[in-house]
Backbone as CSV, one residue per row, in Angstrom:
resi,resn,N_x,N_y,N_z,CA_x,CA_y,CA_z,C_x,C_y,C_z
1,UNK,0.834,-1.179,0.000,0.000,0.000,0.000,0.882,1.247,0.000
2,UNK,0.485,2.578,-0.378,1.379,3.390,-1.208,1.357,4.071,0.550
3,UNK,2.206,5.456,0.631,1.934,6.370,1.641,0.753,6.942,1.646
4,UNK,0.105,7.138,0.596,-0.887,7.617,0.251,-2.167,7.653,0.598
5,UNK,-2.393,6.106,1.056,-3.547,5.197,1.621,-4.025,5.221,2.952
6,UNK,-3.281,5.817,3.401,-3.192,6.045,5.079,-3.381,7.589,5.215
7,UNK,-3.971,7.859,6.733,-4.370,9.367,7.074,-3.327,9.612,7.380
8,UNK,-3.446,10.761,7.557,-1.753,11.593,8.390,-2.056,11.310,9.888
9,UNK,-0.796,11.508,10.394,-0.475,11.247,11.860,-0.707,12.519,12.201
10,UNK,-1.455,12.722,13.632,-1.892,13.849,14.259,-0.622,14.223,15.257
11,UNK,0.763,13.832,15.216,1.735,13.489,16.578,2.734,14.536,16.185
12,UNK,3.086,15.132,14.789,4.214,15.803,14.376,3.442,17.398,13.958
13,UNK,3.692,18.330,14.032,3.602,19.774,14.259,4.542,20.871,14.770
14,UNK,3.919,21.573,13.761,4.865,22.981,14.534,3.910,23.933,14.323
15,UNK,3.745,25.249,15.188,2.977,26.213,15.244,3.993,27.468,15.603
16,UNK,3.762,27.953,14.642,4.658,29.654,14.263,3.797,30.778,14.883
17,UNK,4.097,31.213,15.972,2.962,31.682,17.064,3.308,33.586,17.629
18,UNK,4.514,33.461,16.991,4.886,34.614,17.016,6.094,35.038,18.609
19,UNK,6.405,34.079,19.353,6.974,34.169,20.218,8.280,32.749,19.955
20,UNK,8.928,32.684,21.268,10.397,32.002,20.985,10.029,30.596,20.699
21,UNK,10.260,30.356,19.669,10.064,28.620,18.738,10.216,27.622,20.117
22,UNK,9.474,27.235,20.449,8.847,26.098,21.229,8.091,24.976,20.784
23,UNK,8.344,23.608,21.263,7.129,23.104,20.922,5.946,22.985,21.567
24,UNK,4.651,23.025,20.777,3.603,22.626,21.876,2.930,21.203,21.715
25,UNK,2.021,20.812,23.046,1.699,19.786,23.138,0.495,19.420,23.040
26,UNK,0.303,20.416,22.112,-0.934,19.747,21.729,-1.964,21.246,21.423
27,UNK,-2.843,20.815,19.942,-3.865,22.509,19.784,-4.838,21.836,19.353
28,UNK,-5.858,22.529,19.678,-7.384,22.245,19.783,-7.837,23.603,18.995
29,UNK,-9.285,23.636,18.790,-10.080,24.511,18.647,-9.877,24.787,16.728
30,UNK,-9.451,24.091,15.985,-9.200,25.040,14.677,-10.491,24.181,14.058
31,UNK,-11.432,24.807,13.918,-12.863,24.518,13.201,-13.494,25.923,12.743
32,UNK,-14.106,25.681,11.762,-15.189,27.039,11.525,-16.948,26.389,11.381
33,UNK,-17.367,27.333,11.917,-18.875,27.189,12.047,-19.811,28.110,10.705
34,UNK,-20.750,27.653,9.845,-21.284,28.727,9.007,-22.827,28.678,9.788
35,UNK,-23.364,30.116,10.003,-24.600,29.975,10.773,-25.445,29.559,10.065
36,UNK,-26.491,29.417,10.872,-27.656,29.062,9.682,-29.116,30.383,9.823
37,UNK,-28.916,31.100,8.666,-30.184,32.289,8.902,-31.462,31.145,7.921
38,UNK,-32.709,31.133,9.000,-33.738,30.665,8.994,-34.790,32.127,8.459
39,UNK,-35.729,31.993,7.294,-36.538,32.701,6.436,-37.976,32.107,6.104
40,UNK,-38.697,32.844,6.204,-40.064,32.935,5.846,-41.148,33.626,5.466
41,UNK,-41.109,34.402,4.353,-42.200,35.283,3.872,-43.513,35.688,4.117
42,UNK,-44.300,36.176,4.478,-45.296,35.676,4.984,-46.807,35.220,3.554
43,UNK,-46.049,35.681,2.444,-47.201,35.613,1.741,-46.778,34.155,0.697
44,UNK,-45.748,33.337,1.523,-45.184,32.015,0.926,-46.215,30.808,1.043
45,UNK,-46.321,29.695,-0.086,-47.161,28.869,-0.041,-46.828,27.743,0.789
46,UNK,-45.586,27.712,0.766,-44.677,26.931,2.262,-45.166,27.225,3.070
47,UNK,-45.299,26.417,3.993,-45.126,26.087,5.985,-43.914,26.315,6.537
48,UNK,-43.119,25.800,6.011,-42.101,25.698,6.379,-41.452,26.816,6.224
49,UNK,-39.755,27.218,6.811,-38.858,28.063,6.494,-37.703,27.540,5.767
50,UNK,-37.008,28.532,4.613,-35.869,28.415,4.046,-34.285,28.572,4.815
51,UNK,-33.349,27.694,4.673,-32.297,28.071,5.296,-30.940,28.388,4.144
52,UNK,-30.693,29.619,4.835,-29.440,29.945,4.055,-28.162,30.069,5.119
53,UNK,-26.910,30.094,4.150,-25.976,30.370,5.067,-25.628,31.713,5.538
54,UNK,-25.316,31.670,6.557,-25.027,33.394,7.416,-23.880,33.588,7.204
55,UNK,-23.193,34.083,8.306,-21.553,34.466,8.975,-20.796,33.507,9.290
56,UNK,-19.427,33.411,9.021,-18.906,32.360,9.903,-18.713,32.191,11.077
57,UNK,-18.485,31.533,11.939,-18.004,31.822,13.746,-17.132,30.555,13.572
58,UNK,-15.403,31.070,13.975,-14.715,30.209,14.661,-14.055,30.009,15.718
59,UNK,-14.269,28.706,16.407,-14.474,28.230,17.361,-12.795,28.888,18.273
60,UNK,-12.703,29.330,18.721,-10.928,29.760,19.931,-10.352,28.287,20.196
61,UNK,-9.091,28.922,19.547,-7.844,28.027,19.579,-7.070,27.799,20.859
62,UNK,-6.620,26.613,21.510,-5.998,26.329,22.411,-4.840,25.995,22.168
63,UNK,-3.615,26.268,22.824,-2.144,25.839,22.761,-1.573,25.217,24.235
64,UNK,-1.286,24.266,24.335,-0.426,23.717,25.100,0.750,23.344,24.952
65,UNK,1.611,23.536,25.862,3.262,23.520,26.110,3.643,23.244,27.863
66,UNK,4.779,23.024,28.027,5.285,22.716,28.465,5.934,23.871,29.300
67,UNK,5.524,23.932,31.020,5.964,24.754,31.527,7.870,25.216,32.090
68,UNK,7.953,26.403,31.549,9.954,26.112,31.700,10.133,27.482,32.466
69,UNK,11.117,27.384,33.246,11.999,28.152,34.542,11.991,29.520,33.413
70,UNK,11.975,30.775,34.251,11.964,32.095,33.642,11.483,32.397,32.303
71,UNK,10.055,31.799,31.804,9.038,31.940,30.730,7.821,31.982,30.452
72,UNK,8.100,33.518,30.217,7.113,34.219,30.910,5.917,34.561,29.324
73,UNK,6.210,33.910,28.385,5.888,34.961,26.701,4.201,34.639,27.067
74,UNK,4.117,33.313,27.110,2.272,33.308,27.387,1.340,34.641,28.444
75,UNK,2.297,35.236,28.991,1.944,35.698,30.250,2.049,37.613,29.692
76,UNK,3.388,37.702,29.452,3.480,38.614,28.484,2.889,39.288,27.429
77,UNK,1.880,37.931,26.467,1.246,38.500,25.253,-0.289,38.509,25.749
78,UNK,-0.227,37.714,27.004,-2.054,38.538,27.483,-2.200,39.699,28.083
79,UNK,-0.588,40.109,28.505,-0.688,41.089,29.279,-1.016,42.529,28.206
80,UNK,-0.473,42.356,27.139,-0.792,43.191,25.792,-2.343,43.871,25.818
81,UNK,-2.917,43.059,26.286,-4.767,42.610,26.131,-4.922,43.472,27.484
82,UNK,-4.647,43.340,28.643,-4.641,43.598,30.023,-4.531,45.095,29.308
83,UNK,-3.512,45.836,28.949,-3.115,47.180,28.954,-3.597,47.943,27.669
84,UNK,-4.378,47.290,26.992,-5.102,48.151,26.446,-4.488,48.188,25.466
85,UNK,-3.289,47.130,24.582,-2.441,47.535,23.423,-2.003,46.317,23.133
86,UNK,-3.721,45.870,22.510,-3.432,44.259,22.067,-2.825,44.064,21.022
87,UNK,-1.621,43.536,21.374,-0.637,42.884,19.864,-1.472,41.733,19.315
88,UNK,-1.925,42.377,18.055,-2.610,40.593,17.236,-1.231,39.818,16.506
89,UNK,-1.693,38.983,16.266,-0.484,37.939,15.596,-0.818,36.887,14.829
90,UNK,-0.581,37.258,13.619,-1.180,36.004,12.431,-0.119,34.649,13.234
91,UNK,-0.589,33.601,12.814,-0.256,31.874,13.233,-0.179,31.338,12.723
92,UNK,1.144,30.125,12.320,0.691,29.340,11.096,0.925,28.077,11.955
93,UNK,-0.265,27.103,11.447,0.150,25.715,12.343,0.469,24.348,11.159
94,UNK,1.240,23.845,11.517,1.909,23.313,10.715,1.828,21.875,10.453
95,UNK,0.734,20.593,10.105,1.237,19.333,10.074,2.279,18.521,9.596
96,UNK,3.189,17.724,9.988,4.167,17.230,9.568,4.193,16.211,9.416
97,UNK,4.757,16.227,7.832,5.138,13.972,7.229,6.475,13.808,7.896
98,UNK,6.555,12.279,7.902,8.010,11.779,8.746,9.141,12.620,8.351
99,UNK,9.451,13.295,7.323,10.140,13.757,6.553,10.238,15.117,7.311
100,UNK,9.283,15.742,8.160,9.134,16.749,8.654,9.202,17.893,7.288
101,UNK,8.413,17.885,6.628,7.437,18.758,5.446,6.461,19.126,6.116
102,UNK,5.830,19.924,5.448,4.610,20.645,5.921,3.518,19.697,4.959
103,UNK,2.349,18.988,5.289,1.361,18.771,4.518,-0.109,18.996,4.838
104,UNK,0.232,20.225,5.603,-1.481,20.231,6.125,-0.614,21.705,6.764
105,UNK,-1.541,22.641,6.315,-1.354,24.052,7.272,-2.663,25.136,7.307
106,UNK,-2.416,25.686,8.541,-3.696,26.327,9.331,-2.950,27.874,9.747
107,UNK,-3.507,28.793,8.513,-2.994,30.018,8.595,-4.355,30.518,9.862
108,UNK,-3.487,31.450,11.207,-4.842,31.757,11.628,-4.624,33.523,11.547
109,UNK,-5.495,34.338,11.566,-5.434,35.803,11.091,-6.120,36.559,12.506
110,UNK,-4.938,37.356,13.028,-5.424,38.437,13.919,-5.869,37.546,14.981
111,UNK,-5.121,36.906,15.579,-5.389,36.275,17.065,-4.909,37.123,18.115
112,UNK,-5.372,36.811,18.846,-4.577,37.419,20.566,-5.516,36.573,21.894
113,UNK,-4.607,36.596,22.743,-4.963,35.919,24.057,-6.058,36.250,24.787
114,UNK,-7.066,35.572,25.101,-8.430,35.539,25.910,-8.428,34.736,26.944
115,UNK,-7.211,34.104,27.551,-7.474,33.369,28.602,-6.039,32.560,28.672
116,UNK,-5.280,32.728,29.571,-3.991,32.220,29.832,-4.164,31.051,31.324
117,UNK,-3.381,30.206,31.546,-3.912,28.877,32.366,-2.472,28.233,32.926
118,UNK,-2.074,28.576,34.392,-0.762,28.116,34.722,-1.339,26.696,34.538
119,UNK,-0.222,25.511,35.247,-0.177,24.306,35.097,-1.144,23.808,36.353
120,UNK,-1.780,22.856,36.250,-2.392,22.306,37.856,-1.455,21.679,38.527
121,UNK,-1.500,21.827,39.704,-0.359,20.910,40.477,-0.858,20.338,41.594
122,UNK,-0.368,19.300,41.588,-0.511,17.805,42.491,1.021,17.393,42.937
123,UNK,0.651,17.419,44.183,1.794,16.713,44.902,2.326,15.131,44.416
124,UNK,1.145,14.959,44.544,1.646,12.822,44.364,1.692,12.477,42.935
125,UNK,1.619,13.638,41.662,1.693,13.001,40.233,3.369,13.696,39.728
126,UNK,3.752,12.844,38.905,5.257,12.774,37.897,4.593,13.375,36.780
127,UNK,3.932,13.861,36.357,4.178,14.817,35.157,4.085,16.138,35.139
128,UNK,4.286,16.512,33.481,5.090,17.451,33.682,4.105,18.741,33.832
129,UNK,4.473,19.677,33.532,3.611,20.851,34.594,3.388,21.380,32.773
130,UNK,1.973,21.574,32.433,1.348,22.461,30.890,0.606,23.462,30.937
131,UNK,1.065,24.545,30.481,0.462,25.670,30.975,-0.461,25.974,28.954
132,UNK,-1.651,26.557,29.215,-2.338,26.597,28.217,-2.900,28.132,28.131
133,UNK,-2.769,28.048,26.311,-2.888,30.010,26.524,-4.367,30.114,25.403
134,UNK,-5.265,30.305,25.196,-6.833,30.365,24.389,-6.634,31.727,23.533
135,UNK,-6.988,31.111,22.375,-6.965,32.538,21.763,-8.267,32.958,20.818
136,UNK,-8.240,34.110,20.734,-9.340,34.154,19.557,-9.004,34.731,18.380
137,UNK,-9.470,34.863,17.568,-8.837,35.060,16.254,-9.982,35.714,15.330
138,UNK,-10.014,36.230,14.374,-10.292,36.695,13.046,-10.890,36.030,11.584
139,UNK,-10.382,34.703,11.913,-10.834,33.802,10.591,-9.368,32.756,10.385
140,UNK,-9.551,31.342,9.478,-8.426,30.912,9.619,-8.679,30.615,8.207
141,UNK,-7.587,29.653,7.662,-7.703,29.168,5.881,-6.904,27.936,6.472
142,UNK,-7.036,27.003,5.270,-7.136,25.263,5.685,-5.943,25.217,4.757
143,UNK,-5.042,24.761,4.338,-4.095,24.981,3.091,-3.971,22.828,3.057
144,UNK,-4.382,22.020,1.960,-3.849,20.588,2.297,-2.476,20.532,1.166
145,UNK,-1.792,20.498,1.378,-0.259,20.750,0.700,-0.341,19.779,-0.080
């Protein structure tokens, strides 16, 4: 069977986020929603109503990483938001073949931070400490390479 035949692996990524090249562990949220505007005339021979499509709404992106000694950038770029001088920041997220190519990418447009999330901590667990930063954004584009 060719490479071809098989889905891509969800395990290899990179996300260009606008702060110091890290990896993260993991992103959620990249979907778009089209509304649905519901119509009915009143002088229509229908019962029923027509549906067309509305606006888009997409859903806020999540990033997880890995918490590290004196790093502070998640904390930093909400603080942007806090003071009244929100830095937006286009995103590109990146799927990767073994080869580490890009074959799947998720341009996102005019994001910034809505919700930043230290790590939970537990005394009696061995892993590692993930701090998660939510963003919202502007609109995204799907690119399949």
């Amino acid at each position: 069977m060719s490479a071809q035949a098989y889905p891509l692996s969800a395990h290899k990524f990179q996300v260009d986020w606008g702060g110091t090249k890290i990896g993260f562990t993991e992103v959620s949220g990249l979907d778009v929603e089209t509304e649905v505007i519901e119509y009915r005339h009143g002088a229509s021979p229908e019962h029923t109503k027509i549906k067309m499509p509305g606006q888009q709404k997409y859903s806020n992106i999540t990033l997880k990483r890995g918490t590290f000694v004196n790093d502070n950038e998640f904390y930093d770029w909400w603080n942007t938001v806090k003071l009244n001088t929100i830095e937006r920041r286009d995103i590109t997220i990146k799927l990767l073949n073994e080869d580490e190519d890009p074959v799947y990418t998720v341009k996102v447009r005019n994001a910034w931070p809505t919700k930043v999330q230290g790590p939970g901590l537990k005394a009696d667990s061995s892993e590692v400490a993930i701090e998660t930063i939510e963003l919202v954004h502007e609109g995204l584009s799907i690119q399949n390479d």
